[in-house]
matplotlib code that plots the C-alpha trace (Angstrom):
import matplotlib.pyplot as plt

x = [-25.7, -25.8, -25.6, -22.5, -21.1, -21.6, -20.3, -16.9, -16.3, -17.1, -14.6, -12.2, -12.2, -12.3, -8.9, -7.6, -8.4, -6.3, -3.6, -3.0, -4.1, -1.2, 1.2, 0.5, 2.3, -0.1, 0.1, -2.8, -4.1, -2.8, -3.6, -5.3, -8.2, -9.7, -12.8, -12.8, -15.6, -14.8, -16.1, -15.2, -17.0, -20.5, -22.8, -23.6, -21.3, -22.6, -18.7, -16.2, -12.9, -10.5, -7.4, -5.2, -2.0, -0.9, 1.6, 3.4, 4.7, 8.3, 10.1, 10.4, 13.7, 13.1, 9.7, 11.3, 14.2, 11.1, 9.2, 12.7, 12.8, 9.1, 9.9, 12.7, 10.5, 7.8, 9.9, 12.3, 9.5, 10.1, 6.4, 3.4, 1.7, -2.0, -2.4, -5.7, -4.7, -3.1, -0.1, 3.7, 6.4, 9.0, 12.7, 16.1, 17.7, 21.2, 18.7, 17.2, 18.2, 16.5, 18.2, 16.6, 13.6, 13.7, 14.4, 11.1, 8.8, 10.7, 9.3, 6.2, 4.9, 5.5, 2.9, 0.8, 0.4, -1.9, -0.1, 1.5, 5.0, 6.5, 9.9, 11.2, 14.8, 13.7, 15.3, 18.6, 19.1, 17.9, 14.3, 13.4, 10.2, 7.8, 4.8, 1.8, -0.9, -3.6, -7.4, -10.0, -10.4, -6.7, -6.3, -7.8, -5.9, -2.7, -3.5, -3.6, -1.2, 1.4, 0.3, -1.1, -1.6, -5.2, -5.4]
y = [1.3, 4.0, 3.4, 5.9, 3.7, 0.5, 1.7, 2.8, -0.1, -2.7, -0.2, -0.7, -4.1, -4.4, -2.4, -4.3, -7.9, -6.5, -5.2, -9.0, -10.4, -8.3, -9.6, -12.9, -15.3, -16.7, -21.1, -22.4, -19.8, -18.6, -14.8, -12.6, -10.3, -6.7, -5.2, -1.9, 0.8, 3.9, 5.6, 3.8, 6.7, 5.7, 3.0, 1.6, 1.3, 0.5, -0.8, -2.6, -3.4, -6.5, -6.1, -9.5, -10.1, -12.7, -13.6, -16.6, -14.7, -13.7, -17.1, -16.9, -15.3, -12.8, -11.9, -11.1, -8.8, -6.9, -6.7, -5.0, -2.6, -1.9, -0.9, 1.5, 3.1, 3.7, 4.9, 7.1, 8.5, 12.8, 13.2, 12.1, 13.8, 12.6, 12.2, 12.3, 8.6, 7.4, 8.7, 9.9, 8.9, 11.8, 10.5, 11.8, 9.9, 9.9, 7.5, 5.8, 5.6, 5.3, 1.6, 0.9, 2.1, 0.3, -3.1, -2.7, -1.6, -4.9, -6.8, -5.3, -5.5, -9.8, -9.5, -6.4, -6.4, -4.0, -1.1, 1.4, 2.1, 5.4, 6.8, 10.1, 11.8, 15.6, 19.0, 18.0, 14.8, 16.0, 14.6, 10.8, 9.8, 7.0, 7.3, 4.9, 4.8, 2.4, 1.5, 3.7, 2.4, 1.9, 4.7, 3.3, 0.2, 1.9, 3.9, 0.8, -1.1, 1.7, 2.7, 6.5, 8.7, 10.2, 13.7]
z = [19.6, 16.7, 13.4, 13.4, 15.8, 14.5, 11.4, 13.0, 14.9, 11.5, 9.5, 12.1, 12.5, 8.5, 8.7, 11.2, 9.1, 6.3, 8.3, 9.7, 6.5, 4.8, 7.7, 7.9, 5.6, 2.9, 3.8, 1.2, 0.1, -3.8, -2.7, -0.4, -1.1, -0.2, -2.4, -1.4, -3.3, -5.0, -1.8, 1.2, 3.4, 1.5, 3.4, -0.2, -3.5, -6.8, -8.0, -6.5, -7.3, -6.1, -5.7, -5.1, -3.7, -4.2, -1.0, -2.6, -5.4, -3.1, -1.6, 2.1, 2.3, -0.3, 1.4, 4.4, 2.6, 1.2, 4.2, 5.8, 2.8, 3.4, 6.5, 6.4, 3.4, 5.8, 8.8, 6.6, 4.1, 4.7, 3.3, 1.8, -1.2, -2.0, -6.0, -7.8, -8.1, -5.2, -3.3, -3.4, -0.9, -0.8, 0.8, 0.8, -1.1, 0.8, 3.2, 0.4, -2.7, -6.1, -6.5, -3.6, -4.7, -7.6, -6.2, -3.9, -6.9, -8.9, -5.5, -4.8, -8.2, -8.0, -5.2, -6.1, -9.9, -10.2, -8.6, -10.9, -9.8, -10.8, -9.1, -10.0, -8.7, -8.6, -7.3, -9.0, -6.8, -3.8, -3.8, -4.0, -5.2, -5.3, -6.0, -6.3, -7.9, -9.6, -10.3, -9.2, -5.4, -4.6, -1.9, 0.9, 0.2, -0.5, 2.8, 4.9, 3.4, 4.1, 6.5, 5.3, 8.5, 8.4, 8.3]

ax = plt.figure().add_subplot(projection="3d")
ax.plot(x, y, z, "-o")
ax.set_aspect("equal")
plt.show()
């Protein structure tokens, strides 16, 4: 097997561990982990920064209300914008609206703490905007966790 290979298949089951991870309701654990480098394309990093969740921050029912709103965010997102630090989720915002927005960032940021939540209503209300940004090393989680397509 190739090094290319090997490397593919261990970055792909990586991704798929934090995908579940992310699903999966935390039971005894305080909070769930990913280290990911400020390169994740380099075989070696000489940084790494953790990001925590921690999953027991939302009571059950409230969890499940978010992970509905996280949802329709994903499916009704009109376009994603990559940022020097992270991403922007462009919606029209007769399909979501900035209250909605809001509520998720209120959510989200319970769980995530270290993302930086800014929401903008551009294009005199016609544009929705969320965009997300954080610590050097946040893309690639932000890109799994919401599931970024790769170009």
């Amino acid at each position: 097997m190739t090094k290319n290979r090997f490397a593919h298949i261990a970055k792909t089951a990586a991704c798929g561990t934090l995908v579940l991870a992310m699903a999966a309701p935390a039971k005894n654990t305080e909070a769930r982990q990913l280290a990911v480098g400020p390169d994740p394309q380099q075989a070696t990093t000489t940084r790494a920064t953790t990001f925590q969740c921690n999953m027991n921050a939302l009571s059950a029912a409230k969890r499940r209300s978010h992970e509905e709103l996280t949802h329709k965010l994903i499916a009704m997102r009109t376009r994603i914008v990559e940022t020097e630090k992270g991403y922007e989720f462009q919606f029209d915002p007769t399909a979501v609206s900035i209250g909605e927005l809001a509520g998720w960032a209120v959510a989200e940021s319970k769980c995530c703490p270290f993302f930086d939540f800014h929401i903008d209503l551009e294009q005199r209300g016609t544009l929705a905007c969320l965009r997300l940004t954080g610590a050097p090393g946040i893309k690639p989680f932000i890109r799994e966790e919401f599931r970024v397509p790769s170009r």
